[in-house]
KEKE-3310 file (N, C-alpha, C; in steps of 0.2 Angstrom, whole numbers, plus 5000, padded with zeros to 4 digits):
npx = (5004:5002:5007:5004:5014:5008:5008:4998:4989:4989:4994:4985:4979:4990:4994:4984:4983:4995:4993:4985:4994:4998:5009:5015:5019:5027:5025:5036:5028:5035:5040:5035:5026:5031:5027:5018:5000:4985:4979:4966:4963:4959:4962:4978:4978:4978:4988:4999:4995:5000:5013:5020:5015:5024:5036:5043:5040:5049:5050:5049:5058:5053:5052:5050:5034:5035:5049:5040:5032:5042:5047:5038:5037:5048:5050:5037:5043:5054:5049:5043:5054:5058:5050:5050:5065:5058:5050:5060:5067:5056:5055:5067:5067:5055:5059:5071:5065:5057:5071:5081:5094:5097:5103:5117:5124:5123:5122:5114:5097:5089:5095:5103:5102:5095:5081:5079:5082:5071:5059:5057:5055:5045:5036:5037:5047:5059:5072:5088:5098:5095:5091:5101:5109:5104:5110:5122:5136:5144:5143:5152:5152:5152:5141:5139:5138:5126:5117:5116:5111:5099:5093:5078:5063:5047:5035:5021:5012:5022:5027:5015:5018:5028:5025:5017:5025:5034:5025:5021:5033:5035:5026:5031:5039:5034:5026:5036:5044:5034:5032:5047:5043:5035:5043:5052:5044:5042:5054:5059:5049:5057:5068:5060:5063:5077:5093:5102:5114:5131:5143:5144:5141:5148:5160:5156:5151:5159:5153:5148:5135:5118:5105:5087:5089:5085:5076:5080:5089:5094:5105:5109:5098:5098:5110:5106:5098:5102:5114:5129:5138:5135:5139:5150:5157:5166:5157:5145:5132:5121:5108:5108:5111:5099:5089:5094:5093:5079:5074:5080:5080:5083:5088:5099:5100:5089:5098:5109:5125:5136:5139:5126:5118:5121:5120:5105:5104:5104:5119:5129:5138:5132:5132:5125:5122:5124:5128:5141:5145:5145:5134:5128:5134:5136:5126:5110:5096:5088:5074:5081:5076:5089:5102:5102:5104:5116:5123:5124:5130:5143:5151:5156:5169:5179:5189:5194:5206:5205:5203:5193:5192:5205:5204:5194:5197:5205:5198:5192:5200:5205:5192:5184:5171:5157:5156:5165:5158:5148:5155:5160:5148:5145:5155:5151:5140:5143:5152:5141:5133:5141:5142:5129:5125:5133:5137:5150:5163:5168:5184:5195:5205:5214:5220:5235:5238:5230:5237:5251:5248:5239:5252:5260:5254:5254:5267:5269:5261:5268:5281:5276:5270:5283:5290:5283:5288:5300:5310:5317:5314:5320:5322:5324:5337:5338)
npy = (4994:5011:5029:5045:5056:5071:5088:5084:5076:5063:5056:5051:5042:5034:5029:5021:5009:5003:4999:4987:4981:4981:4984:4999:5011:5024:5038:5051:5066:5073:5064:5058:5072:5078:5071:5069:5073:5065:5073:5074:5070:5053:5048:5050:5044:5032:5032:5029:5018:5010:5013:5004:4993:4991:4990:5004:5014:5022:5021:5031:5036:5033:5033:5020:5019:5020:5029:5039:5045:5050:5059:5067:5072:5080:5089:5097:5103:5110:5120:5128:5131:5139:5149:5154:5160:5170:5177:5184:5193:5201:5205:5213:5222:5230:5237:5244:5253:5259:5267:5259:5254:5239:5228:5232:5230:5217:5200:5193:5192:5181:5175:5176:5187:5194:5189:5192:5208:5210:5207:5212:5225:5223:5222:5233:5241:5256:5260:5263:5259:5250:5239:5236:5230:5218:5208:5198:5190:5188:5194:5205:5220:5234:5238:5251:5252:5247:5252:5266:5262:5259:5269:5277:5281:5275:5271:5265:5257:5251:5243:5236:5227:5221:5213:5204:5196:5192:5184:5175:5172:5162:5155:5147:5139:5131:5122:5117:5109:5101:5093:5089:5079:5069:5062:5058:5047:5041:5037:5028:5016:5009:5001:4987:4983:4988:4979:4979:4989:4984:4983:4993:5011:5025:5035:5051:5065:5082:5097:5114:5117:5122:5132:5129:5114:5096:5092:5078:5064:5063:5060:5047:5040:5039:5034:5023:5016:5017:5010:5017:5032:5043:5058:5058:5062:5076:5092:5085:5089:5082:5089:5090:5074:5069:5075:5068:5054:5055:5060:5053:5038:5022:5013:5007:5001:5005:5013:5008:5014:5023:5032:5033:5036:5050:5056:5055:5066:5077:5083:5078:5082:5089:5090:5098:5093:5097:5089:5089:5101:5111:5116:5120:5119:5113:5108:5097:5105:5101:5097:5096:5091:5084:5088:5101:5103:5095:5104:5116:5108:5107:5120:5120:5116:5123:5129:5119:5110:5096:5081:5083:5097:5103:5094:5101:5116:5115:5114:5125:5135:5133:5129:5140:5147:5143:5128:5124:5121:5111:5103:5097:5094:5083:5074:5074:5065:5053:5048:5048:5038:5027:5023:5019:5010:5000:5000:5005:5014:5027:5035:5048:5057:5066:5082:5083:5073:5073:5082:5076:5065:5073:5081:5069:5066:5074:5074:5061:5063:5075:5066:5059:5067:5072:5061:5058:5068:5063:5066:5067:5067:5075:5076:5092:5094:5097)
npz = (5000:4996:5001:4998:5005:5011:5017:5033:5033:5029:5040:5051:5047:5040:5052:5055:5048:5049:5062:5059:5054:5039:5027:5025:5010:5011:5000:4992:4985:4975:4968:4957:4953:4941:4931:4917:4915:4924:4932:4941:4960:4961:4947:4951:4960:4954:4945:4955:4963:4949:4947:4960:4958:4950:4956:4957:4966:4980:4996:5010:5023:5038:5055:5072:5080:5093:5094:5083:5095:5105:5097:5095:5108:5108:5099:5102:5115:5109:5104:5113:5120:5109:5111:5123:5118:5113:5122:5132:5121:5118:5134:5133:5122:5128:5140:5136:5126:5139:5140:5149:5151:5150:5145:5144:5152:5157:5152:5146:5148:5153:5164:5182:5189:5178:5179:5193:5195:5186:5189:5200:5197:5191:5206:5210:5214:5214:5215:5206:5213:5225:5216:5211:5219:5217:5210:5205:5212:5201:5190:5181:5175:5188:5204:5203:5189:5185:5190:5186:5174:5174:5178:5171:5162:5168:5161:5161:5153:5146:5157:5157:5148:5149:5163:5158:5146:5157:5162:5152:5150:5161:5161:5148:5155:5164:5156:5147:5158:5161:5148:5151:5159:5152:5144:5152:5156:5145:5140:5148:5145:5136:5140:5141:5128:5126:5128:5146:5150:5154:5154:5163:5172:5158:5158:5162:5149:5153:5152:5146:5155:5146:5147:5149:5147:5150:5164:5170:5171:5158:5148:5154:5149:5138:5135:5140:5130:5119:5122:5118:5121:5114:5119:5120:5108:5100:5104:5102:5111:5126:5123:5107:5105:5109:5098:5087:5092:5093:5081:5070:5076:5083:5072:5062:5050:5041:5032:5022:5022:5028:5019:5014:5026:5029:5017:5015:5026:5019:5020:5009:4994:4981:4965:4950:4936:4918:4906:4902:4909:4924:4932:4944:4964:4978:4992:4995:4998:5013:5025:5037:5055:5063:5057:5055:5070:5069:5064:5069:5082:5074:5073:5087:5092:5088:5098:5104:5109:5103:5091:5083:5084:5078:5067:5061:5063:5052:5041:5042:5039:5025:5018:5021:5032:5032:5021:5030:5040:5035:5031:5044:5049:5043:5046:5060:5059:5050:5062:5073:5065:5064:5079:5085:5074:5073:5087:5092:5103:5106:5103:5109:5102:5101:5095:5093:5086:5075:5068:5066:5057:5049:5043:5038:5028:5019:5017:5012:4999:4992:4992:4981:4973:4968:4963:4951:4944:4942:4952:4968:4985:5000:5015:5024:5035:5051)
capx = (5000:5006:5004:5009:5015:5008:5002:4996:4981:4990:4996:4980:4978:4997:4994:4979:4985:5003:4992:4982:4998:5000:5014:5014:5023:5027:5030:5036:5027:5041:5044:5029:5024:5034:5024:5010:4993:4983:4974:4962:4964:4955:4968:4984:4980:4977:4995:5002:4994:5003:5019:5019:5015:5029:5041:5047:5042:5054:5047:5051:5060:5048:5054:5043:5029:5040:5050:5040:5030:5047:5049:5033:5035:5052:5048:5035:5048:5057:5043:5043:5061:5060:5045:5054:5066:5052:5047:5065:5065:5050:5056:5072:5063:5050:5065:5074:5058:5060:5078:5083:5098:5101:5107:5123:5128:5121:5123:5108:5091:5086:5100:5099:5103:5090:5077:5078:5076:5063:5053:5059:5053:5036:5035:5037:5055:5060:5077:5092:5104:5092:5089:5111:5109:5102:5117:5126:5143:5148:5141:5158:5149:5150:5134:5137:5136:5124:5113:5117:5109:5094:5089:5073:5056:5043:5030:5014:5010:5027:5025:5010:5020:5034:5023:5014:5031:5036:5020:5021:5041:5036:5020:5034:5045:5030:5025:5044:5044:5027:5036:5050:5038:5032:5050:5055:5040:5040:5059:5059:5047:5064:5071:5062:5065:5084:5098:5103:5122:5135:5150:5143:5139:5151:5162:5152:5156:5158:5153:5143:5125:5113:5097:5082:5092:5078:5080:5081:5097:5093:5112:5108:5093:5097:5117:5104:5091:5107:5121:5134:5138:5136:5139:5158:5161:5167:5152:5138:5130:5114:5102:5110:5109:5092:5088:5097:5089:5072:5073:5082:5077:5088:5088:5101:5098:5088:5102:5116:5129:5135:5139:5117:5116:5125:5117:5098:5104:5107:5126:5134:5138:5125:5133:5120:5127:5119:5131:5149:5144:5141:5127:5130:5137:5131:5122:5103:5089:5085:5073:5080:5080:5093:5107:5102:5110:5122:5127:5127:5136:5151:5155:5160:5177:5183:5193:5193:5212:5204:5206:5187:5193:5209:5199:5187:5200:5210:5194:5188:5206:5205:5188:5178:5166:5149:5158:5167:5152:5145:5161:5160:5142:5144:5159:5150:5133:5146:5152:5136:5130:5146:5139:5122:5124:5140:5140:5158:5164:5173:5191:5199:5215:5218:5223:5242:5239:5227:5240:5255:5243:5241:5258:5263:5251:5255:5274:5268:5258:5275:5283:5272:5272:5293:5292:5280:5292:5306:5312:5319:5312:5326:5319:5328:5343:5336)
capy = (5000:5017:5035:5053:5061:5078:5090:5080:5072:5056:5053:5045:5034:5028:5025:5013:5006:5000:4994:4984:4976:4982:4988:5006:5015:5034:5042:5058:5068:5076:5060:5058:5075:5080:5067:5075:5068:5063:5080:5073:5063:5048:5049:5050:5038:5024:5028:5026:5009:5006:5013:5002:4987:4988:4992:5009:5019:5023:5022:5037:5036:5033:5030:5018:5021:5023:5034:5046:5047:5054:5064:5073:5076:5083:5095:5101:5104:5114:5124:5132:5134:5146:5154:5159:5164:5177:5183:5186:5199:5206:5211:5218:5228:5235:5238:5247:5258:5265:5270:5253:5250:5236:5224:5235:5227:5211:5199:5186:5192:5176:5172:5173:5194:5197:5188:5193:5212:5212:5205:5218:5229:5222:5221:5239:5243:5259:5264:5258:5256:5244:5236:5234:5225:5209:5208:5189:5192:5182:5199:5208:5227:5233:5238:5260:5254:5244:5257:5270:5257:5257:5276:5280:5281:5269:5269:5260:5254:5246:5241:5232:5224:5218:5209:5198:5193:5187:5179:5169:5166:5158:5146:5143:5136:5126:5117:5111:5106:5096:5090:5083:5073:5063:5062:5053:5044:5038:5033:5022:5011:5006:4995:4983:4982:4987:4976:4985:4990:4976:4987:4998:5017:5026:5041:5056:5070:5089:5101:5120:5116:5126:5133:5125:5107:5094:5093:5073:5063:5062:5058:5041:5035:5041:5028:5015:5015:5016:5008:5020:5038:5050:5065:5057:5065:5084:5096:5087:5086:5078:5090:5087:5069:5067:5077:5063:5050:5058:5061:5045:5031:5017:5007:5011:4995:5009:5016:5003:5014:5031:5038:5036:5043:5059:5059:5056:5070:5082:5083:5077:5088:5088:5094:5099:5094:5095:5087:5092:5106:5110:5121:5124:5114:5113:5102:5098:5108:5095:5102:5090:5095:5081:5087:5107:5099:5093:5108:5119:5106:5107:5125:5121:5112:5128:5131:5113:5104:5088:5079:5085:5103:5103:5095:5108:5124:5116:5115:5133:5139:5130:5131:5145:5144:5139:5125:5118:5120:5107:5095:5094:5090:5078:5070:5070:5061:5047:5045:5044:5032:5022:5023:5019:5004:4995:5000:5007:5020:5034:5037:5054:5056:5073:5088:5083:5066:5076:5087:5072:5064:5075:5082:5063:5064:5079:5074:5057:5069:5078:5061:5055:5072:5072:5052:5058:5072:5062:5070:5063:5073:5074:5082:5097:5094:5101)
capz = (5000:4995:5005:4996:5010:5008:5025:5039:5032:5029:5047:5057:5039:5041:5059:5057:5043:5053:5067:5056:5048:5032:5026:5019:5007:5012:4996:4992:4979:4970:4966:4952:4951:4936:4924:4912:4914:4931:4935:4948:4965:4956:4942:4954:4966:4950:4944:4962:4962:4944:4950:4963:4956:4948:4964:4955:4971:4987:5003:5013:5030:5044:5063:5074:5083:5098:5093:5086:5101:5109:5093:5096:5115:5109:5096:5106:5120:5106:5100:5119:5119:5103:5113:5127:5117:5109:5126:5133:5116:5121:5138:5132:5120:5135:5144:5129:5127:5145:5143:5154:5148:5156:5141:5143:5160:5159:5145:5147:5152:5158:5169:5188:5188:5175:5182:5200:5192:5180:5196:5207:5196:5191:5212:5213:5215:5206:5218:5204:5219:5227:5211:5207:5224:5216:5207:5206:5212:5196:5185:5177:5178:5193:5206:5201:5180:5184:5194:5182:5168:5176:5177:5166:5164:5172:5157:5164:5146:5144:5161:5157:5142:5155:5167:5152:5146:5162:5164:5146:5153:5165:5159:5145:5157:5167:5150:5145:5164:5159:5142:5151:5163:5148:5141:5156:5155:5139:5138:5152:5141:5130:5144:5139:5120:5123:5133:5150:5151:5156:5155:5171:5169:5156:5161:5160:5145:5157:5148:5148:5155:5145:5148:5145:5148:5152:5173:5173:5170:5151:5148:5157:5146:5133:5136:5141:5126:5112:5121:5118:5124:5110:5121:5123:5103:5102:5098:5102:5118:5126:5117:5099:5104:5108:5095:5083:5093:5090:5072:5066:5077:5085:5067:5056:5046:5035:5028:5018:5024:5032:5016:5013:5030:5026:5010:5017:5028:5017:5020:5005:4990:4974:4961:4944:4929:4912:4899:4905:4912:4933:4935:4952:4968:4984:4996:4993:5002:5015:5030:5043:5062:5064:5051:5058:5076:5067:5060:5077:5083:5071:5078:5094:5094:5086:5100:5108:5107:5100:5085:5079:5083:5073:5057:5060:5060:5044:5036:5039:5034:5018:5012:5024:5039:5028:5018:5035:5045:5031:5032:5050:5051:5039:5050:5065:5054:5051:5069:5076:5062:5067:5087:5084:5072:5075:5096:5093:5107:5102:5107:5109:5101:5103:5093:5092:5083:5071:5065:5065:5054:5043:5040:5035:5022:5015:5015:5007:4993:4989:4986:4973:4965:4965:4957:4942:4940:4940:4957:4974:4991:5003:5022:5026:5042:5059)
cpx = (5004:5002:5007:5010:5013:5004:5003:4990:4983:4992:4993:4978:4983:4996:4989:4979:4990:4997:4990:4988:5001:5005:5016:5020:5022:5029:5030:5033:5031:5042:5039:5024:5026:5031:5019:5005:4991:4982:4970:4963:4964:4962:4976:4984:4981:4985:4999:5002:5001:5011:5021:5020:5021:5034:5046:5045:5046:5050:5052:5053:5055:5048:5046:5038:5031:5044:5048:5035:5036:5049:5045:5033:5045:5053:5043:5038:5052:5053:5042:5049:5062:5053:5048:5059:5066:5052:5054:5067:5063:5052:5064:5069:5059:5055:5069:5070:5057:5065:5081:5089:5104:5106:5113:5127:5127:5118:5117:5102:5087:5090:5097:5099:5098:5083:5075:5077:5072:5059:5053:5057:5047:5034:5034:5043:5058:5067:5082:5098:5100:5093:5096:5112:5109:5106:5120:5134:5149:5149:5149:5158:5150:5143:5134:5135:5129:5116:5112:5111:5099:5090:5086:5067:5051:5036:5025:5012:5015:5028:5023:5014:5024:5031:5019:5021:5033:5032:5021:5030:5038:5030:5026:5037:5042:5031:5030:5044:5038:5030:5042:5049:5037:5038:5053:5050:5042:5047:5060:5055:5051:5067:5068:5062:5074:5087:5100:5110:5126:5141:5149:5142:5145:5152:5156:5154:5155:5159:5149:5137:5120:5109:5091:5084:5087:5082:5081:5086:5094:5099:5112:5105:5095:5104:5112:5100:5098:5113:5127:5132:5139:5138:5149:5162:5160:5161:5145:5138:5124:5109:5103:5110:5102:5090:5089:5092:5078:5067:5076:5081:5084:5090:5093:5102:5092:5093:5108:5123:5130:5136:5130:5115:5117:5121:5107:5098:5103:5114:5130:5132:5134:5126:5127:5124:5122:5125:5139:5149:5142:5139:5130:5132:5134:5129:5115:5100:5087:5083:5075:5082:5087:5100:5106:5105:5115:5126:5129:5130:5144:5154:5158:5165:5182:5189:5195:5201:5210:5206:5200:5188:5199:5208:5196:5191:5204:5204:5192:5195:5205:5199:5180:5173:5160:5151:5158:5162:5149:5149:5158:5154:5140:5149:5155:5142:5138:5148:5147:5133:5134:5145:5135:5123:5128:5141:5147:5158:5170:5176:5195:5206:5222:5220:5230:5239:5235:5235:5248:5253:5243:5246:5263:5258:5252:5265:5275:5265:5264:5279:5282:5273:5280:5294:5288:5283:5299:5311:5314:5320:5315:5323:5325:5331:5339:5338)
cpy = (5006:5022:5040:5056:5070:5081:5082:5077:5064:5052:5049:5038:5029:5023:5019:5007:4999:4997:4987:4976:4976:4986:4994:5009:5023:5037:5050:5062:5073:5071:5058:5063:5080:5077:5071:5070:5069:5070:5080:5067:5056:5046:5044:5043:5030:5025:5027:5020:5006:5006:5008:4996:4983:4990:4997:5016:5018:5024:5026:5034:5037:5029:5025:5022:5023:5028:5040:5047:5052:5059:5071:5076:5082:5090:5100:5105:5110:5121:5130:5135:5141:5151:5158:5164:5174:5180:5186:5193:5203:5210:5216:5223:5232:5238:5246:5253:5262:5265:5266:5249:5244:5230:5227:5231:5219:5208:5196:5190:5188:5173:5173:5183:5197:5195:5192:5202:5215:5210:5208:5223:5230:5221:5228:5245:5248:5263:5261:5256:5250:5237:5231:5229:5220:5208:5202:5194:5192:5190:5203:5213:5226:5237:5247:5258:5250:5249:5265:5266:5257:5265:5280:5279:5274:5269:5263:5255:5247:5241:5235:5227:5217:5213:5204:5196:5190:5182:5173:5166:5161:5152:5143:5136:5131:5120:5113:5109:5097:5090:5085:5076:5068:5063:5057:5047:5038:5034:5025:5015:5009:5002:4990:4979:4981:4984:4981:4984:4984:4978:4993:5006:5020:5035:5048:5062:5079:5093:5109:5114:5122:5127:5129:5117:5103:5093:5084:5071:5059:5059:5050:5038:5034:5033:5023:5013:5013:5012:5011:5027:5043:5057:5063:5061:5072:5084:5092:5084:5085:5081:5087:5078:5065:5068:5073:5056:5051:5058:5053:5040:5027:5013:5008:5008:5002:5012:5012:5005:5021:5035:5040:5040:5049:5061:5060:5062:5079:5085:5083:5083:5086:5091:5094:5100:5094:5095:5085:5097:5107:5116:5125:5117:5118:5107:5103:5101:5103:5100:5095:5092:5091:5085:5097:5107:5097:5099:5115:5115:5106:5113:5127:5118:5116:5131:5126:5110:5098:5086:5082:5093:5104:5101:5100:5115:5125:5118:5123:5136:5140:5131:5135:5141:5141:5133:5120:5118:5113:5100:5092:5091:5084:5073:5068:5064:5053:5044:5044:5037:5025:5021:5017:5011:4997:4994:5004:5013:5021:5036:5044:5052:5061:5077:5088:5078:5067:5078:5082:5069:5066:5078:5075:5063:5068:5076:5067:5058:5071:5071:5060:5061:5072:5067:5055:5063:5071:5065:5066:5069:5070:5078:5084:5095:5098:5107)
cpz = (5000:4997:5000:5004:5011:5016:5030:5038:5031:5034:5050:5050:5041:5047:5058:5053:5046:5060:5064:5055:5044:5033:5020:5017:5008:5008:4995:4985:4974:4966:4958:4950:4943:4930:4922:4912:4921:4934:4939:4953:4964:4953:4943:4958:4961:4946:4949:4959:4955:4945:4954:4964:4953:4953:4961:4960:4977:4989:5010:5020:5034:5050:5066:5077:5089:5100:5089:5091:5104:5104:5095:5103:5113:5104:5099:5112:5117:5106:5108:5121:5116:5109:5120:5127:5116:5116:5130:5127:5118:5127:5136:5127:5122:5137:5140:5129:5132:5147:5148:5151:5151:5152:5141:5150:5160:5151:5143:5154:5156:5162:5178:5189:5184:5179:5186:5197:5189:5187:5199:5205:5195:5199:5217:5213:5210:5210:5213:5209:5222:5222:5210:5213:5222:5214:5208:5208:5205:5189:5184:5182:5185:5196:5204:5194:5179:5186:5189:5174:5169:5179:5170:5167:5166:5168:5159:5158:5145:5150:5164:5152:5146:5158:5162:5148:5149:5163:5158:5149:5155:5164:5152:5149:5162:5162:5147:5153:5162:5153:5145:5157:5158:5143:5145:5159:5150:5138:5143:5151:5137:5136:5140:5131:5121:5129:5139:5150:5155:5158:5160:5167:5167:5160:5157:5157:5150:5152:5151:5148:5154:5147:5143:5144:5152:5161:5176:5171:5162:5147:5148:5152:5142:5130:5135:5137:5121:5115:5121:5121:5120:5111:5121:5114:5105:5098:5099:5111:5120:5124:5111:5100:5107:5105:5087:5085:5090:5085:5069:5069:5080:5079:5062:5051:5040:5031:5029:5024:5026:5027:5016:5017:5030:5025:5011:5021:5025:5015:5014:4998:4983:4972:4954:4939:4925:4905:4903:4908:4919:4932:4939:4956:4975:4986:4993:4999:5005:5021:5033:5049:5063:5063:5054:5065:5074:5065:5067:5081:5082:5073:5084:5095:5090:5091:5104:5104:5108:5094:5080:5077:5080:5067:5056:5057:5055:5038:5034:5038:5025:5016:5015:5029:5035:5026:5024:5040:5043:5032:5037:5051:5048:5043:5056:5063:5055:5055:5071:5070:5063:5074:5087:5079:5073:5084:5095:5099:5103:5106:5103:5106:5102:5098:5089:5087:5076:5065:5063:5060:5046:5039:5037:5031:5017:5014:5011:4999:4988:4987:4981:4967:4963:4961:4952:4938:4940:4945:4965:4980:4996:5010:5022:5034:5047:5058)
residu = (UNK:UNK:UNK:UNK:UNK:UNK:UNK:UNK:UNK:UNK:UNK:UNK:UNK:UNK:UNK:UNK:UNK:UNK:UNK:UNK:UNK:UNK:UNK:UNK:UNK:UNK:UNK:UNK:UNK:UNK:UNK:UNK:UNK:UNK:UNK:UNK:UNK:UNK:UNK:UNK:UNK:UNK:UNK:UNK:UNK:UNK:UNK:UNK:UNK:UNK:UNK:UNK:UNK:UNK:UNK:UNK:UNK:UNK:UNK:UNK:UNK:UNK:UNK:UNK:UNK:UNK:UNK:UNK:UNK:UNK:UNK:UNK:UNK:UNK:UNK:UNK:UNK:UNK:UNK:UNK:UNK:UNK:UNK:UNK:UNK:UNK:UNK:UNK:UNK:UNK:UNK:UNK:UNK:UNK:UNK:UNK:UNK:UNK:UNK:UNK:UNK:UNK:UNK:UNK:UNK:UNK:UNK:UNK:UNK:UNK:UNK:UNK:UNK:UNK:UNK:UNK:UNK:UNK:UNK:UNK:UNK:UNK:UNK:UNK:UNK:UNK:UNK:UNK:UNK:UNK:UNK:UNK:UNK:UNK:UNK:UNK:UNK:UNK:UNK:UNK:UNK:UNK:UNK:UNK:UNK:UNK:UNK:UNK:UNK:UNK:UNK:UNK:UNK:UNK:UNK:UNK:UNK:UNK:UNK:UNK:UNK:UNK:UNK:UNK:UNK:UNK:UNK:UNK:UNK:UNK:UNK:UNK:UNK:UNK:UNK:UNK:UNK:UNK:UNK:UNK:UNK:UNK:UNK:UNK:UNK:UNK:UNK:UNK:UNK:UNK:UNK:UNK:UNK:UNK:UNK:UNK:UNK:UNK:UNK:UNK:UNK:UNK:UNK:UNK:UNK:UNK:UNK:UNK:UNK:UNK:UNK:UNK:UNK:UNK:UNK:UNK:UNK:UNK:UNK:UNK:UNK:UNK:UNK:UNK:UNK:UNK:UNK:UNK:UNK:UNK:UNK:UNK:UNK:UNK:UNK:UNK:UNK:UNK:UNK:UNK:UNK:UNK:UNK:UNK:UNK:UNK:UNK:UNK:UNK:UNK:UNK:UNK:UNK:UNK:UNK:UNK:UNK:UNK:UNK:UNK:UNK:UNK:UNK:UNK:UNK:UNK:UNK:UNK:UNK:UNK:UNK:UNK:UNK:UNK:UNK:UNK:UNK:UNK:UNK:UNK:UNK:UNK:UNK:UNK:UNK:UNK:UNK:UNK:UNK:UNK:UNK:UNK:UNK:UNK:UNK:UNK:UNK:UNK:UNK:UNK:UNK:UNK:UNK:UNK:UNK:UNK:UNK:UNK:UNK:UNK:UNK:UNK:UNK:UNK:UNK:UNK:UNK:UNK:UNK:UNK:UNK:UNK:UNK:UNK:UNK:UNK:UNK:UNK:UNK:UNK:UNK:UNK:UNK:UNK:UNK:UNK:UNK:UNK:UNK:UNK:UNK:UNK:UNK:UNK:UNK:UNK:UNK:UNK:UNK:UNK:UNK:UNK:UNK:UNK:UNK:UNK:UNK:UNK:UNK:UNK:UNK:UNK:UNK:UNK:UNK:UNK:UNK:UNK:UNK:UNK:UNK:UNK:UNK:UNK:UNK:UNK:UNK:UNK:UNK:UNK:UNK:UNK)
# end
């Protein structure tokens, strides 16, 4: 049985369809919309069938029922993320508007120092020394620039603007509380599908702990659902590995090899030829959250002496930040697909052994080119 995947109308069909038994095909309508003819529903669905029958359609990736269950409680999780973003704007903009210039002292509105006075403000508090009081020790500024920062108008309107921001903060910040209840819910039903740990609990990756970080030991499940410890590569950390489990599933038996997982990703390069001619080059248009994790992941071992974070700084030498943002997330697709289907742990090697590496391959390069020119490369004396 064949599905077009188009909108959301074919979602509660698919479902009842896979309860049943059958096995559906999810295809993609790019893929037979370029034919001439079949202009009404009717039509389209009798050359599906015909396609079909002859096995010349591809069935679209589709995690199980299990996982997307934890896909949707985690996209929704996102979706509150970005909205709090929105309302931290918001109150910097109120703020802004009565001459509060407080994003000058303090870099992060939602921190522990913004907080405490945007509240102190909606609570009445209009003294800026009192206010520079709340002040984390941790804050740079000190409590005169910060009090200084904090003399202007007390506009009732933006006021009102203020205290409804705080309020949407804060039902954000319920509802992702809510979100990762049924996150910590929902995985602890993968025990008994996956084998439980043999080799004991894996050293734990230290890292910055962001905001918005779910508040249970998501690290743990997440080791005990897949077996390996994806946070132990540079660059991604237990968001971006959720967000991989999430979107691709434990099975990596869908895709042959990790070049296809790349390539299903989006990752690899598509160049447009027509004849002998390249069009254009580039990667393809893929909307995938996974491969977008991937790709904020690959900027952060920019300054990390690892082995990920010296491929990373040859590449944006050599072929610019867009490009090696593109490499790298295409390296780390292939590590995790090496994790995830083989079990393999991933061993550090470091920085140095990067760069030893490559300078033996480049002095093996220079060989070959010296023997085709009939030349004999001699290393230079200390």
């Amino acid at each position: 049985m064949a599905l077009q995947s188009t909108g959301v109308y074919w979602i509660p069909l698919y479902d009842i369809l896979e309860e049943r038994g059958f096995e559906v095909y999810l295809v993609n309508a790019r893929h037979t919309k370029n034919l001439p003819g079949r202009k009404s529903d009717v039509q389209e669905s009798q050359w599906l069938l015909k396609l079909h029958t002859y096995g010349l359609l591809n069935n679209s990736f589709q995690p199980t029922s299990a996982i997307r269950v934890l896909r949707t409680y985690w996209r929704q999780r996102a979706e509150h993320a970005r909205g709090i973003g929105t309302c931290i704007l918001r109150m910097q903009k109120a703020l802004t508007q009565m001459n509060l210039q407080l994003a000058n002292v303090i870099s992060d509105l939602s921190g522990v120092t913004g907080q405490k006075i945007v509240r102190a403000i909606l609570a009445g508090e209009r003294d800026p020394r009192k206010l520079a009081e709340l002040s984390d020790p941790r804050i740079r500024s000190s409590k005169e620039e910060i009090a200084k920062s904090l003399e202007g108008n007390w506009r009732q309107d933006l006021l009102f603007v203020l205290h409804q921001e705080v309020k949407m903060y804060d039902i954000y910040q319920q509802w992702i509380a809510e979100c990762d209840q049924q996150l910590e819910k929902h995985l602890a039903h993968f025990a008994d599908t996956v084998p439980p740990q043999t080799t004991g609990e894996a050293e734990k990756k230290k890292g910055k702990q962001y905001k918005n970080t779910p508040q249970f030991h998501l690290a743990d499940e997440l080791q005990r659902i897949t077996e390996v410890d994806l946070t132990r590569i540079d660059g991604i950390d237990v968001m971006v590995a959720q967000t991989l489990v999430s979107e691709v599933g434990l099975d990596m038996s869908r895709w042959k090899t990790e070049a296809h997982f790349a390539s299903w990703m989006g990752l690899c390069p598509d160049n447009r030829i027509s004849g002998d001619n390249v069009l254009s080059r580039g990667t393809r248009h893929v909307v995938n959250r996974a491969a977008t994790s991937l790709r904020m992941a690959a900027t952060t071992p920019l300054r990390s002496q690892t082995y990920l974070g010296a491929q990373y700084r040859r590449l944006r030498t050599k072929l610019g930040a867009p490009k090696a943002i593109t490499a790298m997330a295409h390296r780390l697709a292939r590590l995790a697909y090496r994790m995830l289907k083989y079990g393999q742990k991933y061993v550090e090697k470091g920085s140095e052994y990067y760069e030893r590496r490559n300078r033996q391959q480049q002095i093996e390069f220079l060989r070959k080119k010296a023997a085709t020119l009939g030349l004999h490369l001699t290393p230079a004396q200390a």
